[in-house]
N, C-alpha and C positions, 0 to 999 in steps of 0.2 A: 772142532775138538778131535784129537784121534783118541781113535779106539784104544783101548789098554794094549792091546796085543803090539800094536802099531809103534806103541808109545816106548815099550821095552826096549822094541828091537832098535827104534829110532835112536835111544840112548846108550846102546851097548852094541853096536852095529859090527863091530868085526866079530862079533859071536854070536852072529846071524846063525850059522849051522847048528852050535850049541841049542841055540833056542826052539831051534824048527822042533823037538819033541814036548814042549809046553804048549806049543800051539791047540791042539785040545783042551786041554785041561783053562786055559787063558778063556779059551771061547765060554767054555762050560763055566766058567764063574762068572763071565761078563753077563749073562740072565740074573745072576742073583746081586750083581753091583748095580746094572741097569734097574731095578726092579724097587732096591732100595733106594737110588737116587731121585727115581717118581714120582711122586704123590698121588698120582693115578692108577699107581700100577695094583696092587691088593686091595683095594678099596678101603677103609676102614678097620680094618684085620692088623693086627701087630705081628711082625716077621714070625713070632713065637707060637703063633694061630694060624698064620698062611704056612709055611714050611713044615713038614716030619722033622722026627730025631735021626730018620736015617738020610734024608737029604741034607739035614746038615753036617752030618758025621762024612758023607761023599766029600759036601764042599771044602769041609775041613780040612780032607785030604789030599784033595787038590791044590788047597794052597799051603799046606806043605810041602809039598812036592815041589811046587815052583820056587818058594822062595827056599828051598835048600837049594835047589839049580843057581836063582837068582846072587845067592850069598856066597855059593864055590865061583862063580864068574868074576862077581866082584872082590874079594880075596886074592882072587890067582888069577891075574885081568891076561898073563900071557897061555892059560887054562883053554883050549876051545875042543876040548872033550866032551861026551856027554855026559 
């Protein structure tokens, strides 16, 4: 399976360079995709018990961030600004 990060660039490849400054932010959410995908990961704890209000207010804004990158990429596919 690739990684999310992998997976972006693999489907939007000539806006590799665009991408390169998501690359944090992509990492920093994959702990909190990975984590919900597990069954093992928080043990018994519901996301709303294992997480703060300001980690998710963070995560929030992280993927904000990406997917308004992700959305001006795909819009404006001859776009490779950041």
């Amino acid at each position: 399976m690739l990684e999310p990060l992998q997976l972006v660039v693999s489907r939007l490849p000539r806006h590799k360079a665009a991408l390169e400054p998501l690359k944090p932010a992509i990492r920093f959410l994959e702990a909190y995709y990975t984590g919900a995908r597990h069954p093992n990961g928080p043990g018994d704890l519901s996301p709303r018990d294992f997480y703060t209000r300001d980690q998710a207010a963070e995560a929030l804004d992280a993927a904000d961030g990406v997917l308004k990158t992700l959305r001006r990429l795909i819009a404006n596919p001859e776009d490779q600004s950041q």
